[in-house]
C-alpha positions in Angstrom: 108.4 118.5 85.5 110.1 116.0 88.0 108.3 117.6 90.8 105.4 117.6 89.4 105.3 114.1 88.3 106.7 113.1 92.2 103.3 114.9 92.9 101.4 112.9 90.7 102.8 109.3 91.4 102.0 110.5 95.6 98.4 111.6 94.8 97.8 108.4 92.6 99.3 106.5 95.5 97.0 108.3 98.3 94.1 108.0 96.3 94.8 104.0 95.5 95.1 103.5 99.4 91.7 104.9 99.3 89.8 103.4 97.0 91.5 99.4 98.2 90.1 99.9 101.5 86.3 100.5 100.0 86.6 97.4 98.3 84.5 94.4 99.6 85.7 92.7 102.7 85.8 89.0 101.4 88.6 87.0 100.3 88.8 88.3 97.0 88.1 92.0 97.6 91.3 91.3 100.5 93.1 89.8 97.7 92.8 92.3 94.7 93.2 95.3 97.4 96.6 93.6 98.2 97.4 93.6 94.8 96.1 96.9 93.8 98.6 98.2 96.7 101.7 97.0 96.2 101.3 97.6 92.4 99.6 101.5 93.0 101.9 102.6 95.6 105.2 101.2 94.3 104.6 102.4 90.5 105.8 106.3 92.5 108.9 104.5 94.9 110.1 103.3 91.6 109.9 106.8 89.8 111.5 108.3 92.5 114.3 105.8 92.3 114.7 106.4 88.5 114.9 110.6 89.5 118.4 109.4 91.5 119.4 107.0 88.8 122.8 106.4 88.4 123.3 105.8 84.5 121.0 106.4 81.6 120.9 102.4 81.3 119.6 102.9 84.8 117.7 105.4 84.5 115.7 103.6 81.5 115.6 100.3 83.3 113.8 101.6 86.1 111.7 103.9 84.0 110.6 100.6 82.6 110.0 99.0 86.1 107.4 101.7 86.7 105.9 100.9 83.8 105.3 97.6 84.7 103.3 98.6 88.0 101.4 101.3 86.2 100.2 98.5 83.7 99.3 96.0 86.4 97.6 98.9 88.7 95.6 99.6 85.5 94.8 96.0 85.0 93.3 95.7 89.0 91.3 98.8 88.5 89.4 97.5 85.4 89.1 94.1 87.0 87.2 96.0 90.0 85.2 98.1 87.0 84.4 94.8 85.2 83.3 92.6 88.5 81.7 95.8 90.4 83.4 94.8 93.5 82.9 98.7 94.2 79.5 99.8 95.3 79.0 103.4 95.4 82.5 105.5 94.4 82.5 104.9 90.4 83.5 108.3 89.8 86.8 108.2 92.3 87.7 104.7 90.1 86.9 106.3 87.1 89.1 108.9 87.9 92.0 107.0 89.0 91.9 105.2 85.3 92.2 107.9 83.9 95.0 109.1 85.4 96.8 105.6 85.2 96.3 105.6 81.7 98.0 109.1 81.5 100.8 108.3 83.9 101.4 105.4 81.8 101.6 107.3 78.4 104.4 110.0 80.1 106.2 106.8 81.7 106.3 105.4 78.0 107.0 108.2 76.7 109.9 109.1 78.9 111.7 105.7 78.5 111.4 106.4 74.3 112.9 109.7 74.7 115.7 108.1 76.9 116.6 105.4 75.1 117.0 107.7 71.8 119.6 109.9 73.2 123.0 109.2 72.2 
């Protein structure tokens, strides 16, 4: 499962790197591609910190630090749905929601099942 999920968080990554360099060369397409970045590729970094965590306490706080990007990648990907600052690829942003709103339920549902073991 680990693997696979180190799998997923690269692909999401790749695929955000993809879809911030169609967005609209202006200030603001500069700035929410920035954003989407940092957010889109760290979300995986973090994950694969949490895989060499050190404690369960550790292992849950990072859990929750990916989290955190997932939710703010997810955030910047509706905002580009909602302003159409994307004008041809819907389909490659629709699919990236899609699998930021999955990544986020096995992230939350990881840091649940962690925190519930003695």
């Amino acid at each position: 499962m680990q693997n696979d999920l180190s799998e997923r968080f690269l692909e999401f990554a790749a695929n955000i790197l993809k879809l911030a360099t169609k967005l609209i060369k202006t200030p603001i397409g500069r700035h929410i591609s920035g954003q989407l970045t940092r957010a889109g590729t760290s979300a995986g970094a973090n994950y694969e910190e949490a895989c060499g965590a050190e404690s369960r306490r550790d292992f849950v706080h990072k859990l929750q630090v990916v989290l955190k990007e997932l939710k703010e990648s997810y955030y910047w990907l509706r905002l580009i749905k909602k302003a159409a600052l994307l004008s041809d690829d819907d389909l490659q942003l629709e699919t990236l929601l899609k699998e930021n709103k999955e990544l986020i339920s096995i992230i939350a549902k990881s840091i649940i099942t962690a925190k519930a073991k003695p």
